[in-house]
C-alpha positions in Angstrom: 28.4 11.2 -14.1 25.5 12.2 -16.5 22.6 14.2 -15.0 20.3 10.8 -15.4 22.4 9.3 -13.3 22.7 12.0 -9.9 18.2 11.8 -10.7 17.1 11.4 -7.0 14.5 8.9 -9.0 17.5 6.8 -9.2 17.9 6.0 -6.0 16.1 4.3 -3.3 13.9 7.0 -1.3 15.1 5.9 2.0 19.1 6.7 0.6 17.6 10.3 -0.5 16.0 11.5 2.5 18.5 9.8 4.7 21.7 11.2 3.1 20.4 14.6 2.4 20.6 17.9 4.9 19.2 21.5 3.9 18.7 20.5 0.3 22.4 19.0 -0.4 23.2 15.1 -0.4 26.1 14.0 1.5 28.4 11.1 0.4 28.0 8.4 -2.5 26.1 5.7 -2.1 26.8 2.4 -2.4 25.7 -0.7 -0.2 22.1 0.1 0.4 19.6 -2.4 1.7 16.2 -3.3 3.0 15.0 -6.1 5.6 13.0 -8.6 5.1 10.7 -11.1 6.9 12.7 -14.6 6.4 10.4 -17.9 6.4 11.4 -21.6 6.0 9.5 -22.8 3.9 9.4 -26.4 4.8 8.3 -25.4 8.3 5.7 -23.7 6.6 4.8 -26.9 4.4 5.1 -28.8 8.1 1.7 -27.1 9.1 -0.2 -26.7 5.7 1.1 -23.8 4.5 2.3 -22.3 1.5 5.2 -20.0 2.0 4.4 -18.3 -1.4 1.1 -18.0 -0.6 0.3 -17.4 2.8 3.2 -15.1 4.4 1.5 -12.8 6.8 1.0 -9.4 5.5 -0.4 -7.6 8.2 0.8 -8.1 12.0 -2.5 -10.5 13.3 -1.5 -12.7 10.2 2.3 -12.3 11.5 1.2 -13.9 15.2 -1.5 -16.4 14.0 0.8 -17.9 11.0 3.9 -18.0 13.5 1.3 -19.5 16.0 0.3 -22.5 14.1 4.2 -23.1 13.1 5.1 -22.8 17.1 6.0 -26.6 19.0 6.1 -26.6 22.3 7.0 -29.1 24.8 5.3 -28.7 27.9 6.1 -24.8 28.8 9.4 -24.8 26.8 9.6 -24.1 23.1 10.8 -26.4 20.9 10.5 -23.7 17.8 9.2 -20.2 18.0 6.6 -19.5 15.2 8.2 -16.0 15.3 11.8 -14.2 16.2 12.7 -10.8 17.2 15.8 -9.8 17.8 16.5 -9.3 21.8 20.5 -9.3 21.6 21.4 -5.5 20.9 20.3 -1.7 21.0 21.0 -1.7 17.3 18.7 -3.9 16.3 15.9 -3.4 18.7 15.9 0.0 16.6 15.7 -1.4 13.2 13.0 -3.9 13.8 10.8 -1.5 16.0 11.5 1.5 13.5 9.1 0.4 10.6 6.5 -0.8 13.2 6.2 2.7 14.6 6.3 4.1 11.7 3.3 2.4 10.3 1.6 2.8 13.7 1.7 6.6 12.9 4.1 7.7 15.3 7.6 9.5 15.0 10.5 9.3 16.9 10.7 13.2 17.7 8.3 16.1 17.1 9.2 19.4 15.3 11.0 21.2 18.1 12.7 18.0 18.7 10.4 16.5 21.6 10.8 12.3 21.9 7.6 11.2 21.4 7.5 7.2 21.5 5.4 7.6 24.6 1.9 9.3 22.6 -0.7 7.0 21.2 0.9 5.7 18.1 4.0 4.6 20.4 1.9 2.4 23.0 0.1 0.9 19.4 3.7 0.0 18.6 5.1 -1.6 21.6 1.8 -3.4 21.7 2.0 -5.5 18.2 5.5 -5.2 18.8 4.6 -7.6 22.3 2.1 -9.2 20.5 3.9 -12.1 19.2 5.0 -13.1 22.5 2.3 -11.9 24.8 -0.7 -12.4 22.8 0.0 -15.6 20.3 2.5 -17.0 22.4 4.5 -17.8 19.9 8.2 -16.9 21.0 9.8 -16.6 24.0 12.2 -13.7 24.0 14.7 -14.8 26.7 15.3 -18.1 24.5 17.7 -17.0 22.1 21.4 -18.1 20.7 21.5 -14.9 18.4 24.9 -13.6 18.3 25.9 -9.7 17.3 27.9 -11.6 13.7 24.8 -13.7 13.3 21.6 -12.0 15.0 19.9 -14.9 12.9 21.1 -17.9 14.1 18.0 -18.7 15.5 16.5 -18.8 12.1 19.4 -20.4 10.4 19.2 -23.7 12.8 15.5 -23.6 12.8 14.9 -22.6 16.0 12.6 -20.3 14.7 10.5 -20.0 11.5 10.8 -16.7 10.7 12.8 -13.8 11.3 13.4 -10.3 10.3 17.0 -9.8 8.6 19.1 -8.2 6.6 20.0 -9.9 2.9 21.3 -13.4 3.7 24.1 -14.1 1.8 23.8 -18.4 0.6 27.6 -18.9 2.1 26.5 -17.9 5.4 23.1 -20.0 5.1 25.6 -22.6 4.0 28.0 -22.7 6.7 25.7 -22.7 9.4 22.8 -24.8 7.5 24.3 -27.0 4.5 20.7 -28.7 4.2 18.7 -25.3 4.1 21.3 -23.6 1.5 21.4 -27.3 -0.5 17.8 -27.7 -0.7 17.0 -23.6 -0.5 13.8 -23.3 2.0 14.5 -19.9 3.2 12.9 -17.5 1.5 11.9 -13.5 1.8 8.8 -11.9 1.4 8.1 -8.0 3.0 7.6 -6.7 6.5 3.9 -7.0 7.1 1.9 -3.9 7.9 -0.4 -1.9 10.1 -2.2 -2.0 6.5 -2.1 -5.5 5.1 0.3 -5.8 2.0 1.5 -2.4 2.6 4.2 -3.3 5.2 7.8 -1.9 4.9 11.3 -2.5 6.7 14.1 0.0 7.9 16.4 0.3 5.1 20.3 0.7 5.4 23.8 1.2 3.9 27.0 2.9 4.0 28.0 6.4 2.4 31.6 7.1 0.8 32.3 10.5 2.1 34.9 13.1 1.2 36.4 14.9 4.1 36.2 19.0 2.3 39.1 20.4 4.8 41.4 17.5 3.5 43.9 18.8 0.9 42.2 19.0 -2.9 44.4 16.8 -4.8 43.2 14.0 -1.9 40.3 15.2 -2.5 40.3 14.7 -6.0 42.3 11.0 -5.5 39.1 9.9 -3.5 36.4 11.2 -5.9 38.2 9.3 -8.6 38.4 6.1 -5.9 34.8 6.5 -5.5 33.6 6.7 -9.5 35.7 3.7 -10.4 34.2 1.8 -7.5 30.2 3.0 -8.5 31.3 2.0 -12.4 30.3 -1.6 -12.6 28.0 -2.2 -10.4 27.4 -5.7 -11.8 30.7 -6.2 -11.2 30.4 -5.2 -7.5 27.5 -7.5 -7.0 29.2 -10.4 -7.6 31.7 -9.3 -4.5 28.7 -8.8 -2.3 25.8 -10.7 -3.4 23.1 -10.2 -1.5 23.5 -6.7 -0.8 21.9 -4.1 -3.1 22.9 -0.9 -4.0 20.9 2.4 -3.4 20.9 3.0 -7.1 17.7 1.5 -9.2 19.5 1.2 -12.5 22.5 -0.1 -14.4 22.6 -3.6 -12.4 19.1 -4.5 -10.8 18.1 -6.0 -14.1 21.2 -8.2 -15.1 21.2 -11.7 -15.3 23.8 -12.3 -13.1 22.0 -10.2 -10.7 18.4 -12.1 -11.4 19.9 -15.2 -10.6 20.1 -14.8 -7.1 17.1 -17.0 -5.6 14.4 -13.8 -4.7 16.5 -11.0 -5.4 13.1 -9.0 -6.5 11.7 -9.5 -3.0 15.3 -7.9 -1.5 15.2 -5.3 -3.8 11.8 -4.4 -3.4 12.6 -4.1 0.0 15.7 -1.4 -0.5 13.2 0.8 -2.6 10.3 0.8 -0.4 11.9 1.0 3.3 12.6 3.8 5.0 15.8 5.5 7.2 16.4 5.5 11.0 15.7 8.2 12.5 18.4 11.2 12.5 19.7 12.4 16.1 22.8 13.9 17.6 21.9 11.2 20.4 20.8 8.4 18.5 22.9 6.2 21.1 21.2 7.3 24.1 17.5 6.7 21.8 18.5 3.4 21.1 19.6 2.0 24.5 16.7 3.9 26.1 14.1 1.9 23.6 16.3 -1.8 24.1 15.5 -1.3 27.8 11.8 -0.3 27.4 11.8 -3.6 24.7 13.5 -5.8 27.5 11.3 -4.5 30.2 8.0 -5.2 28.5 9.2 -8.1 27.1 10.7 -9.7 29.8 8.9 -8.4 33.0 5.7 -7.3 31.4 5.8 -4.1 32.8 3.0 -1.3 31.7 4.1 -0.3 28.1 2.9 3.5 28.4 4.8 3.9 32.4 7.8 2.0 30.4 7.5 4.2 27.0 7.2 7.6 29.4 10.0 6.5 31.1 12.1 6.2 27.8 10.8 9.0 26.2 12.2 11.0 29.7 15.6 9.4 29.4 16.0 10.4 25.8 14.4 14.0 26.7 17.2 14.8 29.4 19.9 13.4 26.9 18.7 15.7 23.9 18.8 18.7 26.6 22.1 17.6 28.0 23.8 17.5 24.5 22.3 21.4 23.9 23.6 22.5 26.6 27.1 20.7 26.3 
């Protein structure tokens, strides 16, 4: 590949600082992609808004718009204004990552120290509970979200908005011929501590080479790998709505800009950021899903409950060391 190609500039900054350790980059990218915040628009309309116009850019815009679009009948919701995911470890983690991130906390201090407990972590937890617990506009044991579609709540309009991966129109289709026909879903960006400066977690998948495999399989999957990154408009039409971690070379195409708000998806990709990197990344994530599902669903304290996590993931750091 030419040197303007391998340009770190070339590449989402969330792929760069993910993929690279001690100065060298690890694997070649490929699928590479941001979340966004998914709205129906006609809900939206429903209640006087404009889904181009008014999407909540900061999180007191995210619980008063998904306020006014909540119905409820009696105690029970009809449709939550607002959805988080409550179904899985994994996404607990990619929803709450951007929100602590723009709360000004980290995951782990410099010598390694969880650290979702300190101010910035209770800030966090409490937008992160706001929706529920403050605009009441989602009840977070009220949920047919499934691990292959964490949106369905969105897609049967349940819910009026969601944060989600690129939907791909054949699975908007299946599950919701009317939405896909008459195309009222749309994505904007995560909102933010700072409004219009939200972001989402980013993510993807790395082709890796294995360096103690033999070199002429080596050399087989280097090949593999080029001929795969060579037409990337190519690829897109495969995998449409999932971007790639490199800017250039397909963004731009008009097979590419046909996609209904591809900008808003890729704009997403280029301006998110990684998970956080950790030998026990597993123990992190089920130790935040059970602080999410105790605050959420018992209203416990969220700075005894983020302590408490924080601990766990403490004990699991030392235990790997010392394994």
């Amino acid at each position: 590949m030419a040197p303007t190609t391998r340009s770190p500039a070339d590449f989402a900054k969330a792929f760069v600082d993910g993929a690279t350790r001690d100065g060298k980059v690890y694997g070649y990218p490929m699928w590479f992609y941001g979340y966004c915040d998914y709205l129906n628009a006609r809900q939206f309309k429903e209640v006087g808004l404009d889904a181009e116009k008014d999407w909540p850019q900061n999180w007191d815009q995210l619980g008063e718009v998904a306020k006014r679009l909540t119905i409820k009948d009696g105690d029970k919701f009809v449709r939550q204004g607002f959805k988080f995911a409550m179904h899985s470890s994994q996404w607990t983690m990619i929803q709450y990552n951007p929100i602590l991130l723009q709360a000004g906390g980290k995951w782990f201090d410099d010598s390694g120290k969880c650290t979702i407990n300190d101010e910035a972590g209770v800030r966090a937890m409490t937008i992160r509970a706001s929706i529920a617990q403050k605009y009441g506009a989602e009840d977070p044991a009220d949920s047919i979200a499934t691990n292959p579609i964490p949106g369905m709540d969105f897609l049967k309009e349940r819910a009026s908005m969601f944060f989600c991966h690129p939907l791909p129109t054949s699975l908007v289709k299946a599950e919701n011929p009317t939405m896909e026909a008459e195309n009222y879903f749309r994505p904007v960006q995560y909102p933010g501590v700072q409004t219009g400066k939200g972001y989402s977690t980013t993510y993807g998948f790395n082709l890796v080479v294995n360096a103690k495999a033999a070199a002429d399989k080596q050399e087989t999957l280097h090949d593999l790998y080029k001929f795969m990154m060579s037409d990337l408009v190519d690829a897109w039409k495969d995998a449409a709505p999932f971007t790639f971690a490199k800017k250039t070379g397909w963004a731009d195409n008009p097979e590419v800009q046909k996609f209904p708000h591809v900008n808003e998806i890729i704009r997403a990709k280029d301006e998110g950021v990684f998970l956080p990197r950790s030998l026990v990344f597993n123990e992190l994530a089920d130790s935040m899903h059970r602080a999410v599902q105790k605050v959420m669903l018992s209203k416990a304290d969220i700075k005894k409950t983020l302590d408490e996590a924080a601990a766990e993931v403490d004990r699991a750091t030392a235990a790997y060391k010392k394994a």
